[in-house]
C-alpha positions in Angstrom: -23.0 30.4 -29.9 -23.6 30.1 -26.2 -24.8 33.2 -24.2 -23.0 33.8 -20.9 -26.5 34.3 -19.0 -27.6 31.0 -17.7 -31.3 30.1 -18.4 -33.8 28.6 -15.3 -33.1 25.6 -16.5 -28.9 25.4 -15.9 -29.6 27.2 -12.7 -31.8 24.2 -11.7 -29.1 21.7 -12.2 -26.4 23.5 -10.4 -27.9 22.9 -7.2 -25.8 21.0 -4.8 -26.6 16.8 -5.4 -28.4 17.1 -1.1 -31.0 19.4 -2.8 -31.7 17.5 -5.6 -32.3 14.2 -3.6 -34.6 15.8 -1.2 -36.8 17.3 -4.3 -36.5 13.6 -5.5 -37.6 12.2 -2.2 -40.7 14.3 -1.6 -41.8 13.9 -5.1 -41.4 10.1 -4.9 -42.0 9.2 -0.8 -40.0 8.1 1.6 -38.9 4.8 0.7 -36.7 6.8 -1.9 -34.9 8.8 1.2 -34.1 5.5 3.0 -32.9 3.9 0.1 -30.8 6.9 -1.1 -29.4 7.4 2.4 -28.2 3.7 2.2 -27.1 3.5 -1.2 -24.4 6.5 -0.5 -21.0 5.3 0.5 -19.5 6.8 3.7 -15.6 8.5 2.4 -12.8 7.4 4.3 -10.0 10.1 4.0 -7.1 9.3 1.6 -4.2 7.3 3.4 -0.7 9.3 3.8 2.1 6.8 3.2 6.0 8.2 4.0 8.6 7.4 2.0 11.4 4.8 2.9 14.3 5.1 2.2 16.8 2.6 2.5 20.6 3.2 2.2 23.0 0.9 1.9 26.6 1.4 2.1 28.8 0.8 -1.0 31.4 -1.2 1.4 28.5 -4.0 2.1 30.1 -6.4 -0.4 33.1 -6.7 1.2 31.3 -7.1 4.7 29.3 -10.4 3.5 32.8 -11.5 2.2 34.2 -11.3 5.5 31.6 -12.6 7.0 31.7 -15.6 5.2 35.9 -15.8 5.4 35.3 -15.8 9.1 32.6 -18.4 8.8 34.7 -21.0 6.8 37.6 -20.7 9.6 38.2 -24.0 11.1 37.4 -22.9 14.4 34.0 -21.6 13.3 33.2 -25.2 11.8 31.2 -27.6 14.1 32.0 -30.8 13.5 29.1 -32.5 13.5 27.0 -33.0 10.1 24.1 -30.7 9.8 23.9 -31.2 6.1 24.8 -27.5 5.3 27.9 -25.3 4.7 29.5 -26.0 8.0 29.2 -30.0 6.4 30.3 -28.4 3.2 33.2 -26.8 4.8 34.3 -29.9 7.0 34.8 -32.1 3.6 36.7 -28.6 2.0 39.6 -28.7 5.1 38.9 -32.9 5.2 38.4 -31.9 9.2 
């Protein structure tokens, strides 16, 4: 069973990681310090990213299906060949 009383020891290692480095540092000289203080990684704070939402209406079938209707009118054709669905078109009505 573990007592609830912590020993020397557990109190030693519950000092804040800044404390522990600078024992470190002393014991070990200051190379140690330079190297520690360039070996830490600066935190950037976490992005915040909103939500999109994107609705689209239940009637947008039918508005491509005009679209297109109007576009295969004959007096939405050109008549020259461009190799698409205008050209596509123009052989459909023989125009």
């Amino acid at each position: 069973s573990q007592s609830t009383v912590p020993r020397s020891r557990d109190r030693e290692s519950g000092y804040s990681s800044g404390i522990r480095r600078c024992v470190d540092a002393k014991r070990e000289g200051k190379a140690n310090v330079v190297a520690d203080a360039l070996s830490r990684k600066e935190r950037e704070p976490p992005l915040r990213v909103r939500a999109l939402v994107m609705t689209i209406s239940l009637d947008l079938p039918r508005q491509i299906l005009n679209a297109q209707t109007e576009a295969r009118k004959p007096k939405n054709i050109k008549k020259e060949d461009v190799g698409g669905v205008g050209y596509l078109a123009m052989e459909i009505y023989r125009l």
